[in-house]
N, C-alpha and C positions, 0 to 999 in steps of 0.2 A: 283188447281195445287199443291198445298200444300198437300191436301190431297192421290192424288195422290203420291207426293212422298213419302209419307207418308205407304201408302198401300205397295210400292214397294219394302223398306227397309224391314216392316213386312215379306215382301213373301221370300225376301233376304235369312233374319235370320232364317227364319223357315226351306229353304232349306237347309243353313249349319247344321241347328241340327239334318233334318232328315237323313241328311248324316252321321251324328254321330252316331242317332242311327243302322244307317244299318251296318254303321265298327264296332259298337261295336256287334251286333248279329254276324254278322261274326267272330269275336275274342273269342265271346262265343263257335260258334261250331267249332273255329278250336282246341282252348284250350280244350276242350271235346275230340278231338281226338288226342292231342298231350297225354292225360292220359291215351289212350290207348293203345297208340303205343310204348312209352318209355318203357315202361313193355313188353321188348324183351330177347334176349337172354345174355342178357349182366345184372350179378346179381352183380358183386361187381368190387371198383374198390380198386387196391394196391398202384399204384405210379404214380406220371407223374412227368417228367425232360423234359425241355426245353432248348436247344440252338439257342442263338439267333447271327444271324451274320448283320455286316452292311448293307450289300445291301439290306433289305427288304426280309427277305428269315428266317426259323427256323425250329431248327430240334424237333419234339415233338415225343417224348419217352412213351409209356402208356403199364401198367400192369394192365389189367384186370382178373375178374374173370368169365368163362361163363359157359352157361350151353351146351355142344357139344349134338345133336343129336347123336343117334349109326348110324353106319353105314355111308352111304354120305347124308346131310341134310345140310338148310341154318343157317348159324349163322349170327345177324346183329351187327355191328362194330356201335352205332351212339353217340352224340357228339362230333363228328369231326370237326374240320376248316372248314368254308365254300370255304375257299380258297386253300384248299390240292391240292398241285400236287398228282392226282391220280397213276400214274405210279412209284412212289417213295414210295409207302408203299413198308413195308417187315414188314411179322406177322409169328409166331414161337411158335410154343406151343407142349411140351412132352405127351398130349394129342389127338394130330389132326392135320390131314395136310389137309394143303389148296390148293385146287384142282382150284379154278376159285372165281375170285372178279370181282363185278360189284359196283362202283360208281353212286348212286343217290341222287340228287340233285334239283330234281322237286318240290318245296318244295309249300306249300297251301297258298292261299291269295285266301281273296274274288276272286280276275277276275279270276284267273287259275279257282277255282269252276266254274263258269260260264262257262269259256270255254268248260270245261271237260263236263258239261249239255249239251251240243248243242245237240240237235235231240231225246232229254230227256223229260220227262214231271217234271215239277217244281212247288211248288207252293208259289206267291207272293203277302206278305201280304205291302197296299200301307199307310201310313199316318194316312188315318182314317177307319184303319181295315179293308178294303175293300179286299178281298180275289179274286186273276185270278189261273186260275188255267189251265197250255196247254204245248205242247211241244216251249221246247227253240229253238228258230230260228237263235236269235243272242245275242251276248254278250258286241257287237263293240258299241260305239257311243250311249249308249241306249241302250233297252231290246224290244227285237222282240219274241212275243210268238204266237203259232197259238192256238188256243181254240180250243172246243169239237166240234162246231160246223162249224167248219173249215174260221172264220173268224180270219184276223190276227190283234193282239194290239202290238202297239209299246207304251212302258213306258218308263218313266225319272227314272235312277237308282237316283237321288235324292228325288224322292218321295216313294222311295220302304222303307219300315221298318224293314220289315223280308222277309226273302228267306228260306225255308224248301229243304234239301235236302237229301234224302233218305237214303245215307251213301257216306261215301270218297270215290271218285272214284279212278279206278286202278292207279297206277305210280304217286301219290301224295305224298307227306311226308312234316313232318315236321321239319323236320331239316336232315343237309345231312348227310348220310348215306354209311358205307361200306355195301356193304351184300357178305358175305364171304360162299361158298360154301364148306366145309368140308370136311373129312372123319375121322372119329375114331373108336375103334373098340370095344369100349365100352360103349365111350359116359360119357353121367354125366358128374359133374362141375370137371373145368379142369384153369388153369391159362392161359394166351395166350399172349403175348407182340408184339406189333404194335408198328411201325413207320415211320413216314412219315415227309416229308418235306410240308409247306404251305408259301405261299406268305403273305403279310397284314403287320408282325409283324417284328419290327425292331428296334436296338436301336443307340444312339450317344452318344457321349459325350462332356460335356460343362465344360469347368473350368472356373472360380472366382477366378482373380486376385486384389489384394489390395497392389496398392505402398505404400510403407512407404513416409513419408512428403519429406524425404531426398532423396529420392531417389536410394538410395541405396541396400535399402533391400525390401521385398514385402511378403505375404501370399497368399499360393496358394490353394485350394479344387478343389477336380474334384467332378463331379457329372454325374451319366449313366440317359439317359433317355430311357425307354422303349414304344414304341408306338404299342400300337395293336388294327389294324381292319383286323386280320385274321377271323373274325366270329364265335369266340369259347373263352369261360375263359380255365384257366390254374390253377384250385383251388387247392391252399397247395402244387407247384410245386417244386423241385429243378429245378434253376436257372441257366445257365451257359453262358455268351456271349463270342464270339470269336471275337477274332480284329487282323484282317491282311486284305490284299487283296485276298479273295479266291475267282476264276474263278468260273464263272456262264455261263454257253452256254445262246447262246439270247433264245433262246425258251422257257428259262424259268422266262426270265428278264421282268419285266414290270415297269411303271411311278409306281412313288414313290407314295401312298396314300397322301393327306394331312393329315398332322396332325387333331385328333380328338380334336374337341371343348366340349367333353362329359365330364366322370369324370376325376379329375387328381389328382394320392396319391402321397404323398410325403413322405419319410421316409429314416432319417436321424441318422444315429447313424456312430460310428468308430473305428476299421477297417471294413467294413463289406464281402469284398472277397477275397478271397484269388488265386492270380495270379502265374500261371506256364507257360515254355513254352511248346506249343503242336502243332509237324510238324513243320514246319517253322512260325506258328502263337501265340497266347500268347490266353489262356484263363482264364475267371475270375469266379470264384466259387463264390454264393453269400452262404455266411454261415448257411444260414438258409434258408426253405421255406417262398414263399409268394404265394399270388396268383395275379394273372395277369387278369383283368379283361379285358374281350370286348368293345372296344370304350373306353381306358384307356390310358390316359399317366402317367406312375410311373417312380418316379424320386426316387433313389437312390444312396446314396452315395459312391461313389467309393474310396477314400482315407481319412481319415482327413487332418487340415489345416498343411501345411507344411511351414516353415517360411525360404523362402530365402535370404540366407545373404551377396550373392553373383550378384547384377545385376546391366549392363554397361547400359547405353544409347546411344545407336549410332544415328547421325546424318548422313546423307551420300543424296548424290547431284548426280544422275545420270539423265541426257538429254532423254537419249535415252531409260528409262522407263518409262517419263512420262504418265499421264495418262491425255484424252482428250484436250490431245497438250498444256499443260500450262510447259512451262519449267522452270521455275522459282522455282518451289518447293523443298524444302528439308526433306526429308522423316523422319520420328521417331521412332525408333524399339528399345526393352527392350530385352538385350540377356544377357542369364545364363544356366549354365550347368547343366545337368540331373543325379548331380550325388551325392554320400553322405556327402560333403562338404555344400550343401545348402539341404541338409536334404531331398533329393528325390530319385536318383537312382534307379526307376521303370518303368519300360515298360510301356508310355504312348500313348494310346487309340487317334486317331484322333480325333478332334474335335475343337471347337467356343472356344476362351477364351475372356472373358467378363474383361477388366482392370478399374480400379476402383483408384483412389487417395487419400488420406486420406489428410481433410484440417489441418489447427490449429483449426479449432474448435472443432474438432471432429467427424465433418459428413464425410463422400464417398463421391466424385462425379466418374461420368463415363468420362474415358476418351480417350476410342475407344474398339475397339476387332479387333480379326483377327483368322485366322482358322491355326490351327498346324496338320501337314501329322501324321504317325505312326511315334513315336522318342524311341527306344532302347534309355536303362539306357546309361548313360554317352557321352550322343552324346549335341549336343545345342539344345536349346531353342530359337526361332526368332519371338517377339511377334510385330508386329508391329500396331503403334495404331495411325499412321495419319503424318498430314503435320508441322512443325516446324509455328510457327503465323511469330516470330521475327528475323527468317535467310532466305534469299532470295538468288537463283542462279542465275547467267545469263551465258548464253553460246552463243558465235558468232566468225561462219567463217571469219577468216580476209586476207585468200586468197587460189586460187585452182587453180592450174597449170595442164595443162595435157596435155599427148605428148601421140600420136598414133607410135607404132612400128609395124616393119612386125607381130608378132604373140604373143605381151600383148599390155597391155595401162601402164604406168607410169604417174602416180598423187600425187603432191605434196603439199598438203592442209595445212593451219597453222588457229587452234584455240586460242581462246581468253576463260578463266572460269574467274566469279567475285565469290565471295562468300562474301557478306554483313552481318553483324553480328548486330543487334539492337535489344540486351539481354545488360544488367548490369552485365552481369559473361563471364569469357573465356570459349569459347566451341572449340570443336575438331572435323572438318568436315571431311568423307571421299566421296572426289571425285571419281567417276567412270567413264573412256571412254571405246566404246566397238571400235574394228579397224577392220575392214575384210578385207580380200585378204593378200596377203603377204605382209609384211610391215615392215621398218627400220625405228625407231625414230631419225632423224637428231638434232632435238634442242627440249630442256626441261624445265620446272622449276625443281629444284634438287629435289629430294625424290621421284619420282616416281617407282615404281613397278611394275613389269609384272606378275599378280595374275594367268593369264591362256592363251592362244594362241589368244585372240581378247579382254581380258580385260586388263588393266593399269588401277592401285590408284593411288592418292595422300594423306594423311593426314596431315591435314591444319588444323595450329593452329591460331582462331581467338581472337581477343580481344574486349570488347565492342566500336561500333560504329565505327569498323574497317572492313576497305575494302580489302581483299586476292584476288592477281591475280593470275592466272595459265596459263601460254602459252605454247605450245607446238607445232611443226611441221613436220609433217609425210609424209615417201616416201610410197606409197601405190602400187603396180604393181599386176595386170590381167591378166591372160593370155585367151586369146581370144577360144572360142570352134571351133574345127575344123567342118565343114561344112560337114557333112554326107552324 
């Protein structure tokens, strides 16, 4: 029995390696004919710029140099995104107009050969050199070939070593491809500038917040993160990201890639771009080329650390936002202005900010994050980073009246707020109620405020170990929908 399994493991391993060797002959002759093919009409290249916007979407800009046929002949466009919106190129050149583009994308791997073989004669070398040699029948589940003598062998593509095939078959390639129909009328090398839009490639951004001990002040860095599985590098690009909301029709929206688990460069220096507004969106120049690899995330710096000298801590008690029905909580949010007072006033980029604490000893700890919309200079800042441990809410209806009339309801409800404070320091809660329908406040605790048509504050000064009540009592009227 032993032996046996023994034998089995053997047979195991040896299938995986002869499957190795069969990808790697295949990679042998697909790399053979990727040398011959890239050796097209495309001899030089001048520039590539890249814009990239958030939704997963980037605009790639290339200046080449090619060689035009005279007269109308094919030119081929390759190195392209594997992800290009086809219909979204546009190509210009003072040497040659473009008559018709066709998109290919059929691209070589072992199976497509096979496939393309079927009703072909082939010839398959198996394990221990053992040579068949007959037209391919199938390619699915296994290799079905019928021999000279018209019997037919089905093989295991695990014991196959080598596959010989005679040359690339038609509408194959290896990597995708414009082929651009032309006319020029002289022909010879000429410059040509293409642009397209591709899916894959997208960036964000993440700030790194660090409180001061006191509280009071904090340091801020942004950082862009660039992700690209559009299926193309971007070597020695100018750079440029756009950040606003720009419309995308669905047809050309899809799921977000996940993030690549491949290489990640990180590169860190400051200022490194330079920010204007363009349209009603803001874009950001990165000062210098880089290149943008395939299956990359590159992280770059978007501002240096900025030190704000300006930041509140709010406390605030709202019922009717809680989350997964625990009312009790009191929320904790760090808010400061985006403006040159606290050393920022820069058109800030959506994205994750990571908050950080600084102890007495010296170390960071974390202590929340939360995501900020697009913020124009000198609007707020609203970081909020979790629930308060040592102030507790409570909120309860302590009565509801309601009276039916010919054509509303009138409801007269009276609430009870606690706000428990068990911190060693005075803190400053603000309560929130939301009220719908039309409504008259009858009785109140003093200080409240009417912030907007269905919300009422309070700002409630606690002390330690002290209990703040809030009562209040509300006419609320309905008016009933007339019956259609």
């Amino acid at each position: 029995m032993i032996m046996e399994q023994y034998e089995f493991e053997n047979e195991v391993k040896q299938s995986q390696l002869n499957t190795l060797k069969y990808d790697g002959i295949i990679m042998k002759i697909i790399n053979f004919f990727t040398i011959i093919l890239v050796t097209g009409s495309t001899i030089g290249m001048a520039e590539v710029s890249i814009t990239i916007y958030n939704n997963d979407l980037a605009l790639v800009h290339e200046s080449r140099e090619f060689n035009f046929p005279k007269g109308i002949g094919e030119v081929r466009f390759t190195d392209v995104a594997a992800r290009i919106i086809p219909t979204s190129v546009h190509f210009s050149s003072q040497n040659a107009v473009l008559l018709e583009q066709n998109y290919e994308y059929d691209l070589v791997s072992s199976q497509k050969l096979l496939e393309k073989y079927v009703d072909q004669q082939v010839e398959l070398f198996t394990d221990n050199d053992k040579l068949f040699y007959g037209k391919l029948l199938s390619a699915s589940n296994g290799i079905v070939i019928e021999e000279k003598d018209g019997s037919i062998r089905s093989l295991s593509q695990s014991k196959i070593f080598n596959i010989h095939f005679p040359n690339l078959p038609d509408g194959l390639i290896t990597q995708p491809t414009l082929v651009w129909v032309t006319q020029s009328q002289n022909g010879g090398k000429g410059v040509g500038e293409a642009s397209y839009l591709t899916r894959g490639i997208s960036w964000e951004t993440e700030y790194v917040v660090v409180l001061a001990e006191g509280e009071k002040s904090l340091d801020m860095s942004g950082w862009v993160n660039i992700t690209n599985n559009s299926g193309a590098t971007y070597n020695d690009a100018k750079i440029k990201l756009m950040a606003g909301d720009v419309n995308i029709e669905s047809k050309h929206r899809r799921d977000r890639p996940l993030r690549s688990a491949g290489n990640m460069a990180l590169v860190a220096s400051a200022p490194n771009f330079e920010e204007k507004s363009f349209y009603e969106y803001h874009l950001y120049t990165l000062k210098r080329n880089s290149t943008i690899a395939e299956n990359q995330v590159k992280q770059i710096s978007l501002f240096p650390s900025a030190e704000v000298t300006h930041v509140n801590k709010e406390y605030r008690y709202e019922w009717y936002n809680q989350r997964r029905g625990n009312g009790n909580k009191v929320f904790v949010t760090l808010v400061f202005e985006n403006d040159k007072s606290n050393n920022l006033e820069i058109p800030l980029p959506k994205g994750l900010i990571h908050v950080y604490k600084a102890d007495s000893d010296g170390s960071t700890e974390f202590i929340g994050e939360d995501k900020i919309d697009h913020t124009p200079r000198k609007e707020e800042i609203r970081v909020s980073t979790g629930n308060a441990f040592d102030i507790v809410g409570e909120r309860k209806k302590l009565d509801s009246r309601r009276e039916e009339l010919k054509n509303k309801s009138v409801t007269i409800e009276k609430y009870e707020i606690r706000i428990r404070n068990r911190k060693d320091e005075n803190i400053e809660v603000i309560v929130g109620e939301q009220i719908y329908g039309e409504w008259e406040m009858l009785d109140a605790t003093r200080g409240w405020k009417k912030k907007s048509a269905n919300l009422v504050e309070w700002t409630v000064n606690v002390k330690p170990d002290e209990d703040r009540i809030i009562t209040y009592s509300v006419q609320i009227v309905r008016k009933h929908r007339k019956n259609r």
